[in-house]
VEXMIZA-436848 format. One record per residue: residue in three letters; x, y, z of N, C-alpha, C in turn; chain; residue number from 1. Coordinates in steps of 0.02 Angstrom, whole numbers, plus 32768, in hexadecimal, padded with zeros to 4 digits. Layout:
<recs>
rec residu = ala	neast = X	nnorth = Y	nup = Z	caeast = X	canorth = Y	caup = Z	ceast = X	cnorth = Y	cup = Z	chaine = A	num = NUM
...
</recs>
This chain:
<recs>
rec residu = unk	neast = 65A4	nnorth = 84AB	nup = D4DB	caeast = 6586	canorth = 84C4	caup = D516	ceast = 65A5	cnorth = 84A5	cup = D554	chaine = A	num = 1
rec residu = unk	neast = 65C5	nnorth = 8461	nup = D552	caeast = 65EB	canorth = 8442	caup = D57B	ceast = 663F	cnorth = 845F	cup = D57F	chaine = A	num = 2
rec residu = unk	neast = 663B	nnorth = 8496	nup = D557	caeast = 6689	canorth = 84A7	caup = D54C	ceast = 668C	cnorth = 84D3	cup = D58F	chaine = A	num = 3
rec residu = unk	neast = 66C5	nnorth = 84DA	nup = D5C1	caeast = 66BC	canorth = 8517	caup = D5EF	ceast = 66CF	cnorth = 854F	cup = D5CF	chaine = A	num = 4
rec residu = unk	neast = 66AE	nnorth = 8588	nup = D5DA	caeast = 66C2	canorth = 85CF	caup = D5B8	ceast = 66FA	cnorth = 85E1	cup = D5E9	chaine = A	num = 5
rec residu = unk	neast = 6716	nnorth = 861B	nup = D5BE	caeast = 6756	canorth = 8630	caup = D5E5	ceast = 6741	cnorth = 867F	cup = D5FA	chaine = A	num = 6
rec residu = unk	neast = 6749	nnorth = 8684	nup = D63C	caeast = 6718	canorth = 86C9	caup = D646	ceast = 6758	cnorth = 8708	cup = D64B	chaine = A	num = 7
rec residu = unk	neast = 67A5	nnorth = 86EE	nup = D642	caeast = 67C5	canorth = 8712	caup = D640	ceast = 67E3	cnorth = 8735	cup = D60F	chaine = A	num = 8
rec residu = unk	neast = 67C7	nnorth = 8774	nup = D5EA	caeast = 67CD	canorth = 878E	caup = D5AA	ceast = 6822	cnorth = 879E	cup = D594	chaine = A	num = 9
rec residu = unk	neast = 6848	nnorth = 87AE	nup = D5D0	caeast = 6894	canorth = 87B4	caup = D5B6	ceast = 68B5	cnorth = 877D	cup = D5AC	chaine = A	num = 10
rec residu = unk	neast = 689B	nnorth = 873C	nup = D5B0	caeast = 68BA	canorth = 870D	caup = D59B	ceast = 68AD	cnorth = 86FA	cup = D55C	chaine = A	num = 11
rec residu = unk	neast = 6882	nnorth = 86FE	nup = D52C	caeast = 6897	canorth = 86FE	caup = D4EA	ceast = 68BF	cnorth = 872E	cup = D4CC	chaine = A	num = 12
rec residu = unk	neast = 68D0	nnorth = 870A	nup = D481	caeast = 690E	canorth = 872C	caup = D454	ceast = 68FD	cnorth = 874E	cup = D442	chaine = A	num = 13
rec residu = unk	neast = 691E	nnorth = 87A7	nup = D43A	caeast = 6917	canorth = 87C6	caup = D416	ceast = 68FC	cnorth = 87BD	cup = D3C5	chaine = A	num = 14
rec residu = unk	neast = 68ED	nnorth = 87E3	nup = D3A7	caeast = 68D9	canorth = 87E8	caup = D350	ceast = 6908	cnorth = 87E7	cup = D335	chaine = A	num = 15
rec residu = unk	neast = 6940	nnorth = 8817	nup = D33E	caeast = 698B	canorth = 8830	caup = D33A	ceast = 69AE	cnorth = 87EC	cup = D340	chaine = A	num = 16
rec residu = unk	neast = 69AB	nnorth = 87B9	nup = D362	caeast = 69E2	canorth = 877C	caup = D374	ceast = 69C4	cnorth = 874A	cup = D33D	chaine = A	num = 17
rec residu = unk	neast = 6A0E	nnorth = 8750	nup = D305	caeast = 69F0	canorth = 8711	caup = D2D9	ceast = 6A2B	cnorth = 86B9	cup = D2E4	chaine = A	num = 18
rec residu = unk	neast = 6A43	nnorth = 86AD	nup = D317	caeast = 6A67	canorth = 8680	caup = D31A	ceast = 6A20	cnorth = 8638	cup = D339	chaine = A	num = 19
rec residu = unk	neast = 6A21	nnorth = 860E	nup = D324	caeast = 6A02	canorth = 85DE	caup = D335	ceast = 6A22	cnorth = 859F	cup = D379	chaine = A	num = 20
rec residu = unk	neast = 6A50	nnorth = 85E4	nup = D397	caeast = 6A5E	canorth = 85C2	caup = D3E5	ceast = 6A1B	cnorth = 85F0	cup = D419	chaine = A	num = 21
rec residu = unk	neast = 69FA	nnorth = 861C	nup = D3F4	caeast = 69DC	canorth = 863D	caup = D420	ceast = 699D	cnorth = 8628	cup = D413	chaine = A	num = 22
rec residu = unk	neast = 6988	nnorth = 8609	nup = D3E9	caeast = 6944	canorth = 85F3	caup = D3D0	ceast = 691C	cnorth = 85D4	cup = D426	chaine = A	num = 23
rec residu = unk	neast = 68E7	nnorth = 85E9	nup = D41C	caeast = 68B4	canorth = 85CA	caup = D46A	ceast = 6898	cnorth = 856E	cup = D43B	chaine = A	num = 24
rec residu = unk	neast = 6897	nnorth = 8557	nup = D479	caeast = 687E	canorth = 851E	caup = D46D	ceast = 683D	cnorth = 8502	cup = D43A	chaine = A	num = 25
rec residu = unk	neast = 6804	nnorth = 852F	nup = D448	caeast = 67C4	canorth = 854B	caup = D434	ceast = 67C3	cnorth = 8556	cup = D3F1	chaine = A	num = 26
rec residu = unk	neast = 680B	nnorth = 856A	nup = D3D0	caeast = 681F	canorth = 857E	caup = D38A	ceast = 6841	cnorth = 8550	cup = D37C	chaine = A	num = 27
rec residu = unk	neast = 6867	nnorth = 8519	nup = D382	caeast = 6879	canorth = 84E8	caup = D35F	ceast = 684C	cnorth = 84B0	cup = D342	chaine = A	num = 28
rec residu = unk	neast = 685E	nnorth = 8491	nup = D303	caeast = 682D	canorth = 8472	caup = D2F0	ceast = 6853	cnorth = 8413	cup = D2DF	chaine = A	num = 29
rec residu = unk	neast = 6812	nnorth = 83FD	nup = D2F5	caeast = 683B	canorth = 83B2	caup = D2F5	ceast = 686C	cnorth = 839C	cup = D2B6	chaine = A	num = 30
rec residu = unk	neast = 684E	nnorth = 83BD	nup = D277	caeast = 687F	canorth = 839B	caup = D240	ceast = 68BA	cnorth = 83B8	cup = D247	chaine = A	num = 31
rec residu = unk	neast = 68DB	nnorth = 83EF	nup = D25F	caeast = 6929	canorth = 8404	caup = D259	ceast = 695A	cnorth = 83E0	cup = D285	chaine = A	num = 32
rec residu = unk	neast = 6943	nnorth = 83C3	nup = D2A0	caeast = 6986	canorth = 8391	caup = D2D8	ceast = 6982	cnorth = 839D	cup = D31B	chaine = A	num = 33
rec residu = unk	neast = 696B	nnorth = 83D2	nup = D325	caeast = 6960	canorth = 83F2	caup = D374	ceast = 690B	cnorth = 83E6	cup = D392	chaine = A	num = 34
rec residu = unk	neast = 6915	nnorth = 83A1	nup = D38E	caeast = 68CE	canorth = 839E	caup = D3C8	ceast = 68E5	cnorth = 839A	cup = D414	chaine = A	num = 35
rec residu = unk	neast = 68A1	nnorth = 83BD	nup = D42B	caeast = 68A1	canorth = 83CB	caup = D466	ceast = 687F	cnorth = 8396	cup = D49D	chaine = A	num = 36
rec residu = unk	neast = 6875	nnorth = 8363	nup = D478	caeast = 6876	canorth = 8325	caup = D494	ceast = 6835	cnorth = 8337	cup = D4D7	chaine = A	num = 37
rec residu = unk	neast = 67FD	nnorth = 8366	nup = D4C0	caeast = 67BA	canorth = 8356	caup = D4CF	ceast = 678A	cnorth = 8328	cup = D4A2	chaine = A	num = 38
rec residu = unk	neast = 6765	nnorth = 830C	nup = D4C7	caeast = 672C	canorth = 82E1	caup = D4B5	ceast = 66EE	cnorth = 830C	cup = D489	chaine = A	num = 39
rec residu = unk	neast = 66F2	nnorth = 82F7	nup = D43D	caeast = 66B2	canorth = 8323	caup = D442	ceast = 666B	cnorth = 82DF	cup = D462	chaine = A	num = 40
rec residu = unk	neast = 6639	nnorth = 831E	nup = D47D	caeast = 6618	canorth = 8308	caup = D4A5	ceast = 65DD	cnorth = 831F	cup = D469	chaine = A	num = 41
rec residu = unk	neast = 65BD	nnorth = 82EE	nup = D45F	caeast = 6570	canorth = 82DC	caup = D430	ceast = 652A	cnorth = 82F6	cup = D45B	chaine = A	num = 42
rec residu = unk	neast = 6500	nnorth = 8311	nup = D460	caeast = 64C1	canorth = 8328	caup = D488	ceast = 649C	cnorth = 82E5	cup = D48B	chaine = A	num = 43
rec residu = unk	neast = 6498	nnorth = 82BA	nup = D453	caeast = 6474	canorth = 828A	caup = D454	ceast = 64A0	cnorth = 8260	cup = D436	chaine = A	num = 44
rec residu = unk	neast = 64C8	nnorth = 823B	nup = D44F	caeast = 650B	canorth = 820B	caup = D434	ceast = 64E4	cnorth = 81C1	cup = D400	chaine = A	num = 45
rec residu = unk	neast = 6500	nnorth = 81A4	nup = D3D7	caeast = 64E3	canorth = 818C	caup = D3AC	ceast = 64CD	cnorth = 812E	cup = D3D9	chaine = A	num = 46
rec residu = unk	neast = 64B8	nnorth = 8102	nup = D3DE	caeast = 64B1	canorth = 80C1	caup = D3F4	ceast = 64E3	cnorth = 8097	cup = D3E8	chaine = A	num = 47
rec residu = unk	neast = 6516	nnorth = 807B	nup = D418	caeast = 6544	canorth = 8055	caup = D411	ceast = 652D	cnorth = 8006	cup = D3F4	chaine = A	num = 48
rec residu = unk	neast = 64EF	nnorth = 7FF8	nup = D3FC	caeast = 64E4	canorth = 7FBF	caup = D3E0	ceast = 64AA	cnorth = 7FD0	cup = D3B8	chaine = A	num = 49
rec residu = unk	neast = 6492	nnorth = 7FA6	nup = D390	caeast = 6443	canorth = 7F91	caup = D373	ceast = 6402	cnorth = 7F8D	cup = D3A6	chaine = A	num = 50
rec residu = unk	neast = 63E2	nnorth = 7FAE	nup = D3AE	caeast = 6391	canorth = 7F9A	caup = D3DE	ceast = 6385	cnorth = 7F53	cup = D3B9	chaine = A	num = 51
rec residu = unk	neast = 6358	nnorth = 7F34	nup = D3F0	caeast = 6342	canorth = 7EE9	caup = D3DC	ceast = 62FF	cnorth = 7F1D	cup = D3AB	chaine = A	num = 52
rec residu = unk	neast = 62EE	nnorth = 7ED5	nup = D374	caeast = 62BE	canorth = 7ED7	caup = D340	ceast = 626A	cnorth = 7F02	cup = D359	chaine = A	num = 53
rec residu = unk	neast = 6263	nnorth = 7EF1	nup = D3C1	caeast = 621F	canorth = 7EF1	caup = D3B6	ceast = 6237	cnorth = 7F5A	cup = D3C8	chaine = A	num = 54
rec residu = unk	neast = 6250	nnorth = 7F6E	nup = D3E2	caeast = 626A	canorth = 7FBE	caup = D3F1	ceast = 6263	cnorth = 7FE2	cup = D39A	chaine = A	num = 55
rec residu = unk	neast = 6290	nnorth = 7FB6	nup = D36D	caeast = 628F	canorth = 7FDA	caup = D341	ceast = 6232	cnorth = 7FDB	cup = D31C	chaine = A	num = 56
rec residu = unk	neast = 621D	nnorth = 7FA2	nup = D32C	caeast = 61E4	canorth = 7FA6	caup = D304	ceast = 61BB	cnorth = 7FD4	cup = D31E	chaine = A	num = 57
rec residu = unk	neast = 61B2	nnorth = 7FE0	nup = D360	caeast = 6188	canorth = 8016	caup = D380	ceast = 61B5	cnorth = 804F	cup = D373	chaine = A	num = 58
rec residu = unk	neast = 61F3	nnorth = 8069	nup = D372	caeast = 6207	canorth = 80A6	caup = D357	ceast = 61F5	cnorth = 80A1	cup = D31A	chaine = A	num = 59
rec residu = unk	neast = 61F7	nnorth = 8070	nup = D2D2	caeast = 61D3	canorth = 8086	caup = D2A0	ceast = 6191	cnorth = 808F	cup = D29D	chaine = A	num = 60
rec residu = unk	neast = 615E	nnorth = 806C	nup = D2C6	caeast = 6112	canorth = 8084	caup = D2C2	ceast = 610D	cnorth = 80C4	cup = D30C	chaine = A	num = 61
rec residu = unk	neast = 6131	nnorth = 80DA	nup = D30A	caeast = 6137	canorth = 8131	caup = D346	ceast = 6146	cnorth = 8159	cup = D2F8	chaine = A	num = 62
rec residu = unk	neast = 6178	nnorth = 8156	nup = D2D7	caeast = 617A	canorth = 8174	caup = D2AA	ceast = 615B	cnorth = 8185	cup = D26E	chaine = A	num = 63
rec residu = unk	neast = 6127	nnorth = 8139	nup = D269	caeast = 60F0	canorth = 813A	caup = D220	ceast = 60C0	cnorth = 816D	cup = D244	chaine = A	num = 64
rec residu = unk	neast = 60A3	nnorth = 8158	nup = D282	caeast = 6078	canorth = 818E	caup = D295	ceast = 6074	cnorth = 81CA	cup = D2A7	chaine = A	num = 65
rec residu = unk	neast = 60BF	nnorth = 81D8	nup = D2B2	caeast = 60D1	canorth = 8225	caup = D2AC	ceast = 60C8	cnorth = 8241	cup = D252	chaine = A	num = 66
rec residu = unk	neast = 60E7	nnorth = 8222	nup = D240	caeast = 60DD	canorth = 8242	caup = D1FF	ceast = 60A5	cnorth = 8243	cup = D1CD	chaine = A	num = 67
rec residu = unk	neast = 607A	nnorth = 81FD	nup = D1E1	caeast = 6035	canorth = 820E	caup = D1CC	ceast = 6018	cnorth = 8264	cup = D1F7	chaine = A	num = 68
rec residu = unk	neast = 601D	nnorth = 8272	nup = D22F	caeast = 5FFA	canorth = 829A	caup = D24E	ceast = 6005	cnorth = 82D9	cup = D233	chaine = A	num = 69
rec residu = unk	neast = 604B	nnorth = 82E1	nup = D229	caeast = 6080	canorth = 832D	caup = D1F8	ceast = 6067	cnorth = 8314	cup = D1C4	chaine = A	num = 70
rec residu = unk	neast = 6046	nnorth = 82DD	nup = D19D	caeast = 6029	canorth = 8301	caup = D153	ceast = 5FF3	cnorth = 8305	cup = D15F	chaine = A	num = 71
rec residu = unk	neast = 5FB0	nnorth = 82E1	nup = D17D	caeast = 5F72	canorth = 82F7	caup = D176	ceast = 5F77	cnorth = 8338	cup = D18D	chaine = A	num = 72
rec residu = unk	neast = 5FA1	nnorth = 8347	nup = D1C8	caeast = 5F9B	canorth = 8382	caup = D1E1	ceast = 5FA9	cnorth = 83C5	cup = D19F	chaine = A	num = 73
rec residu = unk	neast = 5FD1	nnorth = 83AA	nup = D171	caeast = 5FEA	canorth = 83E2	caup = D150	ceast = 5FBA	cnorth = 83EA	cup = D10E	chaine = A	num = 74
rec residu = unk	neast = 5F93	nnorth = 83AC	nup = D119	caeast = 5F63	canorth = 839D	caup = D0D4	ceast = 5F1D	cnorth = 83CF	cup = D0F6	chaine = A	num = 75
rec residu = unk	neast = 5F28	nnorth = 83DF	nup = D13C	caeast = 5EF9	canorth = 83EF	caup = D14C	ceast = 5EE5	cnorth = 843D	cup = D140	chaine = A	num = 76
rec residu = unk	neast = 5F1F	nnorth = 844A	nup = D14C	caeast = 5F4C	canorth = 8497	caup = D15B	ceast = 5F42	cnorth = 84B3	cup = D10E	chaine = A	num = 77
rec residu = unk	neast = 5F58	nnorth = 8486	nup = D0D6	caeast = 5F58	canorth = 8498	caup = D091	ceast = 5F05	cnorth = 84AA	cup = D07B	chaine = A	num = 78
rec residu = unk	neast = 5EE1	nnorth = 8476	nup = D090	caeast = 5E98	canorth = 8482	caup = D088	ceast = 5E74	cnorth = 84AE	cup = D0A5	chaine = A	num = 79
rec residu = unk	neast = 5E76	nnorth = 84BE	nup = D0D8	caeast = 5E60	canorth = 8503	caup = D0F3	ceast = 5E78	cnorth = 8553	cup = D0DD	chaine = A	num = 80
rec residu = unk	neast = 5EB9	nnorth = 854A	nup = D0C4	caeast = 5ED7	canorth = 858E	caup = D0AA	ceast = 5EBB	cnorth = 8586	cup = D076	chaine = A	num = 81
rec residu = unk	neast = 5EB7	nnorth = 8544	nup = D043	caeast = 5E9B	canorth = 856A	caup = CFEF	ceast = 5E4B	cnorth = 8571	cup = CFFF	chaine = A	num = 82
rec residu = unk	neast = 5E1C	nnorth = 8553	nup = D02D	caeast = 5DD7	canorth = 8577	caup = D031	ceast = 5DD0	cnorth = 85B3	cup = D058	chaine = A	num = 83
rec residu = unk	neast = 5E12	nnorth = 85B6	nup = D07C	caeast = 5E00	canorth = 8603	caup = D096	ceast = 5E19	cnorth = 864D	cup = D071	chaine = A	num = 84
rec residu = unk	neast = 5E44	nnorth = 862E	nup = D03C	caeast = 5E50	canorth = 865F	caup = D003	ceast = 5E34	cnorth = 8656	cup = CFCC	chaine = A	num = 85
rec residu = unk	neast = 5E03	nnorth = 8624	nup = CFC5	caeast = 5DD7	canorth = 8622	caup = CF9D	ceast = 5D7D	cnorth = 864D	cup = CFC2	chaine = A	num = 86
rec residu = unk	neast = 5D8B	nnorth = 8663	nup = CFFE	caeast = 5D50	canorth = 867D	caup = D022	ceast = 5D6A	cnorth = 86C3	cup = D00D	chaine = A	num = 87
rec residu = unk	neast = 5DAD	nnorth = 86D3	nup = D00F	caeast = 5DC6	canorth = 871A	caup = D023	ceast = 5DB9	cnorth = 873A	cup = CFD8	chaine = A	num = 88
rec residu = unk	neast = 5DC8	nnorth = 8711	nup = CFA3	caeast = 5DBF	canorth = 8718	caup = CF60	ceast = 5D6C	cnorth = 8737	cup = CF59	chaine = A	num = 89
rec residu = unk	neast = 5D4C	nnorth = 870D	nup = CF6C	caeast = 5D11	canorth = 8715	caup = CF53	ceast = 5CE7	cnorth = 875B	cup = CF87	chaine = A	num = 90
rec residu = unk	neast = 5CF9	nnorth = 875B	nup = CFBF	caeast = 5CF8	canorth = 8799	caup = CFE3	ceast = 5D19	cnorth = 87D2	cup = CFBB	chaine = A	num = 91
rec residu = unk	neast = 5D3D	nnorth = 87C0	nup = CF9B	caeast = 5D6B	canorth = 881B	caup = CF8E	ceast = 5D50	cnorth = 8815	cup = CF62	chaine = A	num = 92
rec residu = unk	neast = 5D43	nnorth = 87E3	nup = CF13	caeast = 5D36	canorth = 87E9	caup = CEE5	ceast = 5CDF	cnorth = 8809	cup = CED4	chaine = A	num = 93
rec residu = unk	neast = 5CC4	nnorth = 87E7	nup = CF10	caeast = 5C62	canorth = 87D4	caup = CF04	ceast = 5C4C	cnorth = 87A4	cup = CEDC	chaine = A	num = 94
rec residu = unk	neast = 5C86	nnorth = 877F	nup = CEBF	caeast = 5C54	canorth = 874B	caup = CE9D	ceast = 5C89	cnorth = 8713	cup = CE97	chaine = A	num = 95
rec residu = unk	neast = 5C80	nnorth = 86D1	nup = CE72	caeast = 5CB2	canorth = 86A3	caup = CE6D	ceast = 5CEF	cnorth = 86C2	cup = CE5B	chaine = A	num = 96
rec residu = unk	neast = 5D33	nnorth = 86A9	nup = CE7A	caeast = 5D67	canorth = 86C2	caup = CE7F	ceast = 5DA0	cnorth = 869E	cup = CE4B	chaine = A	num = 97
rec residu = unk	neast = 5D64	nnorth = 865F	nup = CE3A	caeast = 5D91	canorth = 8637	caup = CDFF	ceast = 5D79	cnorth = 8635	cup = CDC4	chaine = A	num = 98
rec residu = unk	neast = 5D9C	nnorth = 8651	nup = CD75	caeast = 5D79	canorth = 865C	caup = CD52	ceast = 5D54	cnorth = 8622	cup = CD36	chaine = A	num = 99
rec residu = unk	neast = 5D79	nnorth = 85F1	nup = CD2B	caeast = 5D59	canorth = 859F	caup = CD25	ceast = 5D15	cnorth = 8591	cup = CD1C	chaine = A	num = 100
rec residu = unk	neast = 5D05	nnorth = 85A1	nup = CD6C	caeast = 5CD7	canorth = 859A	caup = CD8A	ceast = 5C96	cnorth = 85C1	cup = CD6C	chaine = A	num = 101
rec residu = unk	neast = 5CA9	nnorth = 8611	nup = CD46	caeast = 5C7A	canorth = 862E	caup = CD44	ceast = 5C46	cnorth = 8607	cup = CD10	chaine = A	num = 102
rec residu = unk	neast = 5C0F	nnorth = 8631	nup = CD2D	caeast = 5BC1	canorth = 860B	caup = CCF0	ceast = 5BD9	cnorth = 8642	cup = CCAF	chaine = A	num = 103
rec residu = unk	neast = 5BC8	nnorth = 8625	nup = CC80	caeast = 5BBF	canorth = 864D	caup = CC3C	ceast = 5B84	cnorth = 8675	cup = CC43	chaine = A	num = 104
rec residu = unk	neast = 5B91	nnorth = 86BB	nup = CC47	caeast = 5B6C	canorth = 86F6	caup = CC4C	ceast = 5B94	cnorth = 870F	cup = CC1F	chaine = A	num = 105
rec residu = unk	neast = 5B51	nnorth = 871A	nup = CBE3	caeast = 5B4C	canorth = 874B	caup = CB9C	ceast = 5B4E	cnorth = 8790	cup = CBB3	chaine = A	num = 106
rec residu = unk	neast = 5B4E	nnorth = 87B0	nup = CBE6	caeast = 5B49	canorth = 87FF	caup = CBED	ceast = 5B7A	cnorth = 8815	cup = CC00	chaine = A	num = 107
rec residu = unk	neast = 5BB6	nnorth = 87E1	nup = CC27	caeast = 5C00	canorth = 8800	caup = CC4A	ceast = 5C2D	cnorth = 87E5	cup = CC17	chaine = A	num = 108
rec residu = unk	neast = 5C1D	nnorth = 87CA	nup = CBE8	caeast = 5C51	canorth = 87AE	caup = CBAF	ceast = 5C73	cnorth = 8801	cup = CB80	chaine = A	num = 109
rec residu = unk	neast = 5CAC	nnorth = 87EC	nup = CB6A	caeast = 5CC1	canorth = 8837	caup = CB65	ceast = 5CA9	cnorth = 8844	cup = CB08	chaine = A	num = 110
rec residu = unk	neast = 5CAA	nnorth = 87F2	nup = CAEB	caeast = 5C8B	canorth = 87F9	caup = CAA7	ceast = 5C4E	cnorth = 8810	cup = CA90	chaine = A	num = 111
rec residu = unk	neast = 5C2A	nnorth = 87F8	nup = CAC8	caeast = 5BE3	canorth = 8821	caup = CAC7	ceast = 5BD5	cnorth = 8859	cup = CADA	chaine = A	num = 112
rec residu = unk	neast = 5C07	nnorth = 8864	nup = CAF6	caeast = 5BFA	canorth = 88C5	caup = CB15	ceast = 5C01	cnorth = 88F0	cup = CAD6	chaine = A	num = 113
rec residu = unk	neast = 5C3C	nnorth = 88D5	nup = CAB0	caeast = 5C43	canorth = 8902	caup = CA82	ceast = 5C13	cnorth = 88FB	cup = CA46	chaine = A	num = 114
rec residu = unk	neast = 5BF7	nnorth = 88C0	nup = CA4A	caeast = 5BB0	canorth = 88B7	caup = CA0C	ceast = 5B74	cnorth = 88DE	cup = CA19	chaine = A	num = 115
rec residu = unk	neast = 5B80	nnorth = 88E7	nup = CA63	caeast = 5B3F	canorth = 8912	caup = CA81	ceast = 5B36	cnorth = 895D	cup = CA87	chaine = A	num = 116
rec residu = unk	neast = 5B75	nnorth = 896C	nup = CA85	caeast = 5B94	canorth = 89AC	caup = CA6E	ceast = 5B94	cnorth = 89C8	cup = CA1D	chaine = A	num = 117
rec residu = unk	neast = 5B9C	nnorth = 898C	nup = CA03	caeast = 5B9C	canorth = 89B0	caup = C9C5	ceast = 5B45	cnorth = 89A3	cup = C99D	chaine = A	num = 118
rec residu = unk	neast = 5B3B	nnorth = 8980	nup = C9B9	caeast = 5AE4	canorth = 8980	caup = C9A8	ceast = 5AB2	cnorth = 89C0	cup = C9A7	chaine = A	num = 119
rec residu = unk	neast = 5ACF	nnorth = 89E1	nup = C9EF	caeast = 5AAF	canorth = 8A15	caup = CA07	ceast = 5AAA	cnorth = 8A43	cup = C9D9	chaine = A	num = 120
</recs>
């Protein structure tokens, strides 16, 4: 984003031109021999030295409490979707949505339907 654009379109190489005297700068790449002897420039460049002990300790407790907050938060997020698809279940269904859960009822059992059927 620090690169200047080139707003003049007839100055790049044709498609047609395959000699690598015509190559644009923009297209050379550092490992072939032809650097162009720009700086790459980092957005956030890395720390030339070590922070003293008490910086890093408050950047590690900035970071414990960020990441406690992204999991309760996500522990939170998880718990609300399975009781609210455990609400949606039992709305569409009309009754418990987990079979687990159900009570033993002798009249919706499918072994007894057919004993009751053939009784008749």
């Amino acid at each position: 984003m620090s690169d200047p654009q080139n707003p003049n379109p007839q100055n790049l190489p044709s498609s047609s031109a395959s000699s690598s005297s015509n190559k644009n700068p923009t297209e050379i790449k550092p490992g072939n021999g032809n650097y162009s002897g720009q700086k790459v420039h980092f957005s956030n460049p890395p720390e030339t030295t070590n922070p003293d002990p008490a910086t890093l300790r408050e950047q590690w407790r900035f970071a414990i409490r960020q990441y406690s907050k992204w999991y309760s938060h996500a522990w939170g997020t998880a718990i609300l979707a399975g009781v609210s698809f455990f609400a949606l279940g039992w709305i569409i269904k009309g009754s418990n949505p987990l079979p687990s859960s159900r009570t033993d009822d002798s009249s919706s059992s499918p072994s007894n339907d057919a004993k009751e059927k053939a009784t008749r």
